[in-house]
N, C-alpha and C positions, 0 to 999 in steps of 0.2 A: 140748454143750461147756459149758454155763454152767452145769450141776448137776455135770459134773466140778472146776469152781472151789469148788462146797458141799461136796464129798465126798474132796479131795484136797489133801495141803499143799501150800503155795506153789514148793517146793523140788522136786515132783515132776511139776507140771503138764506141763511141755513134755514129760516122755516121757509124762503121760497122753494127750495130743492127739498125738504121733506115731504111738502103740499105735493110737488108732482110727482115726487117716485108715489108718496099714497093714492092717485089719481090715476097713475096709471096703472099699478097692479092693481087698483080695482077694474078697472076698463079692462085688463086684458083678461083678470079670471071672470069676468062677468058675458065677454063675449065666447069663451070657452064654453063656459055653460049654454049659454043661449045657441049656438053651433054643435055644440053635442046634441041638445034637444030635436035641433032643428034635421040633424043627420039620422038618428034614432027613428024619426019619423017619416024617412026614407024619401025626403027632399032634398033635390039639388043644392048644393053649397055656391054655387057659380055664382047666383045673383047676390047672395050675401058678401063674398069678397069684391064683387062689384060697388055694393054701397058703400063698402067700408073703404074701399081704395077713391072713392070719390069723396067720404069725408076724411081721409086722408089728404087730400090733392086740397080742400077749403081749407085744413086746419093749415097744412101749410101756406096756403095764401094770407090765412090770418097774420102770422109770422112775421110774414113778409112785409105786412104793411104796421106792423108795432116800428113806432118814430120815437126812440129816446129822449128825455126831456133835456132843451139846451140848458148846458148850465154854466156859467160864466169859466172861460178856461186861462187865466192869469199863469202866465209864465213863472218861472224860477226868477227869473231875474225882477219882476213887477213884485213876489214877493218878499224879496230883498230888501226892496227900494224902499216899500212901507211898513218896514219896522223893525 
């Protein structure tokens, strides 16, 4: 949530953070069920948290390479001076 306050205007935040708490409670009851299915049918869980920890480990690479857009950063005092 704090790199969505870098990368999003002020004016848009609160549906940025609604988007993703809705994103991820679906993601998480959706792998709950998918893992219950998967258990129920008397397969290992091993390789499932395997995949998930590996797209775990990309999304945070994703993360990592979101760059803020530069945006002109004028001092206190520059804008004193013009107006």
């Amino acid at each position: 949530m704090p790199i969505l306050c870098q990368i999003v205007r002020r004016e848009h935040r609160a549906t940025g953070y609604g988007f993703m708490n809705l994103v991820s409670v679906l993601a998480g009851a959706s792998v709950t069920v998918i893992m219950g299915g998967i258990r129920d049918k008397g397969i290992s869980l091993g390789p499932v948290f395997t995949f998930l920890a590996g797209l775990t480990a990309f999304a945070g690479l994703l993360v990592l390479l979101i760059r803020p857009k530069e945006r002109s950063m004028r001092s206190s005092s520059d804008l004193a001076d013009s107006g």
